[in-house]
C-alpha atoms as one frame of an Amber mdcrd trajectory, in Angstrom:
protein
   0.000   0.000   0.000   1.344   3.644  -0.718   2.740   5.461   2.216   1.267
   9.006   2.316   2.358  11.038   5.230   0.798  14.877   6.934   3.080  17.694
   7.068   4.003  18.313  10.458   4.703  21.621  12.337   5.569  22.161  15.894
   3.668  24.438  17.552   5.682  27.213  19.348   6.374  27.577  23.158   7.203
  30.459  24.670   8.377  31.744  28.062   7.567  34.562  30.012   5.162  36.082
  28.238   3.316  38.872  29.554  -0.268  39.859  29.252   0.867  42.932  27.133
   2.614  40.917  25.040   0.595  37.797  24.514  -2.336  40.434  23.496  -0.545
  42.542  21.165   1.962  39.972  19.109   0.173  36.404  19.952  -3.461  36.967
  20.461  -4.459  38.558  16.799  -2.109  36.163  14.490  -5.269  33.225  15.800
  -2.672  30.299  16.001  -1.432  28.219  18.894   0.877  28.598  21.299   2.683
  26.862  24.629   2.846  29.485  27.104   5.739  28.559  29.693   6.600  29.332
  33.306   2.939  30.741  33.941   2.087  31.494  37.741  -0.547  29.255  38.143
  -0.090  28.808  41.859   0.248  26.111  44.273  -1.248  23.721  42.028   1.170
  22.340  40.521   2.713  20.990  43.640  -0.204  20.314  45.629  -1.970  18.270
  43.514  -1.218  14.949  44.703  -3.268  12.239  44.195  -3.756  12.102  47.922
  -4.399  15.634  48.012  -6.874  15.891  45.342  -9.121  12.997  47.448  -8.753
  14.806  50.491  -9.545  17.986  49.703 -12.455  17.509  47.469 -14.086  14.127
  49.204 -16.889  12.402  48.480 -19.026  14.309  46.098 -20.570  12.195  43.516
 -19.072  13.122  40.634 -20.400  11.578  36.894 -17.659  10.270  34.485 -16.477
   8.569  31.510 -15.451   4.954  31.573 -14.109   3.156  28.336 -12.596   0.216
  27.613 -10.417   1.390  24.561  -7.716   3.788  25.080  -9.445   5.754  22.158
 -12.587   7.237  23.040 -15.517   8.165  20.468 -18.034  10.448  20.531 -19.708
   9.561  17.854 -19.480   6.370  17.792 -20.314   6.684  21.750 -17.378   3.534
  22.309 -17.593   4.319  25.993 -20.583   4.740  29.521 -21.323   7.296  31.763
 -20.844   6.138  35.299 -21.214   8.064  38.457 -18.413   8.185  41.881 -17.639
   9.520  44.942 -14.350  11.975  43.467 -12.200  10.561  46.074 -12.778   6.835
  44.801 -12.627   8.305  40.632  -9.197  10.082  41.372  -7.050   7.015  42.987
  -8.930   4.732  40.273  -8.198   6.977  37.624  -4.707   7.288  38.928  -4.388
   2.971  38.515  -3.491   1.243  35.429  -4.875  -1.816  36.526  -8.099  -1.840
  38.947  -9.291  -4.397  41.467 -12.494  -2.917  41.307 -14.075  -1.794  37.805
 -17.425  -1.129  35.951 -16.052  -2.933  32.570 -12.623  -4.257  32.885  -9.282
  -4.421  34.854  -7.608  -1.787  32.550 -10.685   0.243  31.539 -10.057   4.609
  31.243 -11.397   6.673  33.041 -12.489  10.405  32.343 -13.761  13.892  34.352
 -14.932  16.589  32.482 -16.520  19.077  34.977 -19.940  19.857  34.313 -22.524
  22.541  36.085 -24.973  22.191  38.494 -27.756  21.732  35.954 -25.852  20.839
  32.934 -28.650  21.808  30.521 -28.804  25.777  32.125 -25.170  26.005  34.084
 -21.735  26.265  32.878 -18.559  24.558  34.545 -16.892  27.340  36.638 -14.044
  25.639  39.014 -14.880  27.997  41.287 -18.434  26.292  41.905 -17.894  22.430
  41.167 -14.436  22.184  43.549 -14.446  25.974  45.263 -11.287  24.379  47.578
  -9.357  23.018  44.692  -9.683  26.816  43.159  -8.069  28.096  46.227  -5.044
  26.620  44.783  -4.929  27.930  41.379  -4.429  31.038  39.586  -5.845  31.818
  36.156  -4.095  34.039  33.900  -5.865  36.776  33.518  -5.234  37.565  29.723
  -8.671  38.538  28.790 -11.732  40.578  30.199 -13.555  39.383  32.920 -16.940
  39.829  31.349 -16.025  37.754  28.161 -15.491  34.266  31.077 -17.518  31.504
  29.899 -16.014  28.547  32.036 -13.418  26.873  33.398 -13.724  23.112  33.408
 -11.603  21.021  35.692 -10.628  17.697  33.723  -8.913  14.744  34.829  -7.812
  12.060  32.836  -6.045   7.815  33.106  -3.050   7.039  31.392  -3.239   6.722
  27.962  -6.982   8.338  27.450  -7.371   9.823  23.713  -9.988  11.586  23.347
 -11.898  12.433  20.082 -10.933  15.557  17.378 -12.922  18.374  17.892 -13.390
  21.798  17.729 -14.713  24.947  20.052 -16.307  27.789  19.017 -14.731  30.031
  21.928 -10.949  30.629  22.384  -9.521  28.337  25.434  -6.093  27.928  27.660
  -5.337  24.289  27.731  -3.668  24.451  31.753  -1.794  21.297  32.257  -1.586
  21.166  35.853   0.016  17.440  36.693   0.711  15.019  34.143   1.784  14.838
  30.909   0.014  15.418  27.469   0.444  14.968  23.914  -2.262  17.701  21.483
  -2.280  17.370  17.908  -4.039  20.687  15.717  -5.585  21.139  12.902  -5.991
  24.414  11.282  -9.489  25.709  10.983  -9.054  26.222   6.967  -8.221  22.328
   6.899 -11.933  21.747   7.553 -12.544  20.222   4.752 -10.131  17.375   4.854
 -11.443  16.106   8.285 -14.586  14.364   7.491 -16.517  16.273   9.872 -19.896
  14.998  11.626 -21.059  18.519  13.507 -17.741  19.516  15.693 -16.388  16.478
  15.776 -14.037  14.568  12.885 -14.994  11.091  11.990 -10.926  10.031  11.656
 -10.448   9.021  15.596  -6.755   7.574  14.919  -4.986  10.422  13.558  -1.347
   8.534  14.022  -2.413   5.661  12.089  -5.006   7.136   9.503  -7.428   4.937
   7.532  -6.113   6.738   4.080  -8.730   4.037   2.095 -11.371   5.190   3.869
 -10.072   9.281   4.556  -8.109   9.867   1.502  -8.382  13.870   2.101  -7.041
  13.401   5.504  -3.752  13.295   4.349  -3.911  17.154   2.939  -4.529  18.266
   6.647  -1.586  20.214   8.234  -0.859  18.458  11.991   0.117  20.756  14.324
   1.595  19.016  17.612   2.963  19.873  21.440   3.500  18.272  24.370   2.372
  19.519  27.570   4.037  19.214  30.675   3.127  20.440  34.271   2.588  24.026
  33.852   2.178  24.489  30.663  -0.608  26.577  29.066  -1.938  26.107  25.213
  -3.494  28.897  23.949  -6.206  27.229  21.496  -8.032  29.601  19.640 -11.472
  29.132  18.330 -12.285  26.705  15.504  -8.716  24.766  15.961  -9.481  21.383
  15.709  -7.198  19.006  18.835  -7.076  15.748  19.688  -5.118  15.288  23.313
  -3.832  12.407  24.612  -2.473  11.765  28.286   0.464  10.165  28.459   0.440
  10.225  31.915  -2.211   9.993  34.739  -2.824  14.013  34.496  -5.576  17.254
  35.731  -5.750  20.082  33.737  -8.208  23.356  33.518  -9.645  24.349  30.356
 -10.806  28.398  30.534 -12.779  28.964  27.629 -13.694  33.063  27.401 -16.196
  34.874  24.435 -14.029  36.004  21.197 -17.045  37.422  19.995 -19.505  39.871
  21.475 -21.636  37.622  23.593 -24.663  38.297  21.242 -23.090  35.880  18.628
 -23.425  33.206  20.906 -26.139  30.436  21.765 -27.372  31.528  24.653 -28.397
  27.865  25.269 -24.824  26.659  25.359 -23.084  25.813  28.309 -20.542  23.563
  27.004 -19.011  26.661  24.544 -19.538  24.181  21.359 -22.607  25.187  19.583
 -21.943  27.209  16.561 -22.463  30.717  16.510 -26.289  31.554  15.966 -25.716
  33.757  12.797 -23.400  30.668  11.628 -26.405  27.839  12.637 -28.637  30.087
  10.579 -26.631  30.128   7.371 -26.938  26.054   7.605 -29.960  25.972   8.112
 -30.594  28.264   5.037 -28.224  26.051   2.809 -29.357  22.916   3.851 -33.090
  24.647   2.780 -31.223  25.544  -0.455 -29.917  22.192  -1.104 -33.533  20.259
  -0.541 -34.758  22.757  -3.319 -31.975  21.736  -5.928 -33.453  18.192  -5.704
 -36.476  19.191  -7.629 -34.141  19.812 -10.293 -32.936  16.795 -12.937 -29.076
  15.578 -12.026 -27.458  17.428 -14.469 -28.839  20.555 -14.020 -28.617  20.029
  -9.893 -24.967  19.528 -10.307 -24.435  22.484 -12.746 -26.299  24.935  -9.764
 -24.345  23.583  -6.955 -21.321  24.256  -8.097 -22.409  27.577  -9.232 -23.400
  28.075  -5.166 -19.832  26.433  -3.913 -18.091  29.233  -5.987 -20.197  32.089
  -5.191 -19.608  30.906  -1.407 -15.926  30.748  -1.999 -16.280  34.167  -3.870
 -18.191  35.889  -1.259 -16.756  34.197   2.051 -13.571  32.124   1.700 -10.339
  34.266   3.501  -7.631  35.027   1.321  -4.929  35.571   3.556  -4.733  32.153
   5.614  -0.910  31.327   6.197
């Protein structure tokens, strides 16, 4: 079989880097970045296994629990479960497990959700108030544009699926280490997307027979050790791995004016409302083509894919 291979880039790390500077010369050129030696606070330290069941006890706590190292959304390859957090973080922490829902070696997952999660967002600051005594956020955007800061906590060797947000995010990696692969938003089309989610789930090992258009996608990759903040901005596709038994804080905040956004959202992934709108218009447009013959269908859709290249593709993506 042919070998086909992605181009690779590395994405950048940088140390030291100031509010000032990360808004004027990092913010506005919309592309990734490791941020290095952050104050972040005692977190880093503190956050021992033992100290992470101590301090946050009991509380149920609802989770995902898979028995593949590669988890699916879409194909849903995984159960919800619910635990006391002090019970989740030192079986989490295992690689085998005397006690289980699945199997010996299953994964196991936290992403922090609200108190409602249909009406509240995931604010640290709510979910584990004395965990957030011990960390600091960078504070390198306005406090009214906050949407949430979910606390995540991940098993060894826990993939999780390609995806993107629709709000810019730090990445905090606060023990543990992690791998993130990228994807460039103007690489859309070579990610076979269902919704915000891509349908290739092994990006190392690519099914080119059945993703041929994969292979034109750009990979952008990092590794994250403790400390280390990626800046992801809106619309980057990642896939993250933990290669070790890791927490980490995702702070999503509003790029746009918070009109643009559904106000329904709490999870900062449904697509603007002016954007949901122009979908829902095309996909109207499209069901009106097919009262039109074949030939003539395919003439006026590719008249509408060049006027929407005309009238909305950038021209300036690097």
């Amino acid at each position: 079989m042919e070998q086909r291979a992605q181009s690779v880039e590395l994405v950048a790390s940088l140390a030291g880097v100031t509010r000032e500077r990360f808004l004027r010369d990092i913010y506005p050129r919309r592309k990734p970045v490791v941020l290095k030696g952050m104050e972040l606070g005692t977190c880093t330290t503190k956050w021992t296994v033992d100290y992470l069941s101590q301090a946050e006890g009991s509380k149920e706590v609802k989770i995902h629990v898979s028995t593949v190292p590669q988890m699916d959304f879409l194909s849903k390859n995984f159960v919800y479960r619910t635990l006391p957090f002090d019970i989740f973080v030192q079986r989490a922490a295992e690689v085998k497990h005397t006690e289980y829902f699945l199997s010996e070696d299953e994964k196991y997952y936290l992403r922090s959700l609200g108190e409602d999660p249909r009406k509240d967002i995931a604010d640290i600051r709510k979910q584990f108030p004395i965990l957030a005594e011990d960390i600091q956020i960078p504070e390198y955007f306005e406090k009214e544009q906050f949407f949430s800061s979910v606390f995540r906590i991940s098993s060894a060797g826990l993939q999780l699926w390609t995806h993107y947000d629709v709000m810019d995010n730090f990445l905090i990696q606060i023990t543990g280490k992690k791998r993130v692969v990228l994807y460039s938003p103007k690489d859309a089309p070579y990610l076979y997307l269902s919704g915000t989610k891509s349908e290739v789930l092994d990006v190392d090992n690519p099914d080119f027979e059945k993703y041929p258009l994969f292979v034109k996608a750009k990979r952008y990759e990092c590794y994250l050790e403790a400390g280390d903040v990626l800046f992801i901005p809106a619309l980057w596709f990642h896939n993250v791995i933990s290669e070790e038994f890791g927490v980490g804080l995702n702070v999503f905040w509003k790029h746009l004016p918070s009109e643009c956004y559904d106000k329904s959202d709490t999870y900062g992934n449904k697509d603007p409302t002016a954007a949901s709108r122009a979908m829902q218009i095309l996909d109207r447009a499209l069901k009106t083509l097919e009262e039109l013959p074949e030939e003539y269908r395919d003439f006026y859709a590719r008249r509408m894919v060049l006027r929407i290249q005309e009238k909305a593709y950038r021209t300036d993506y690097k």
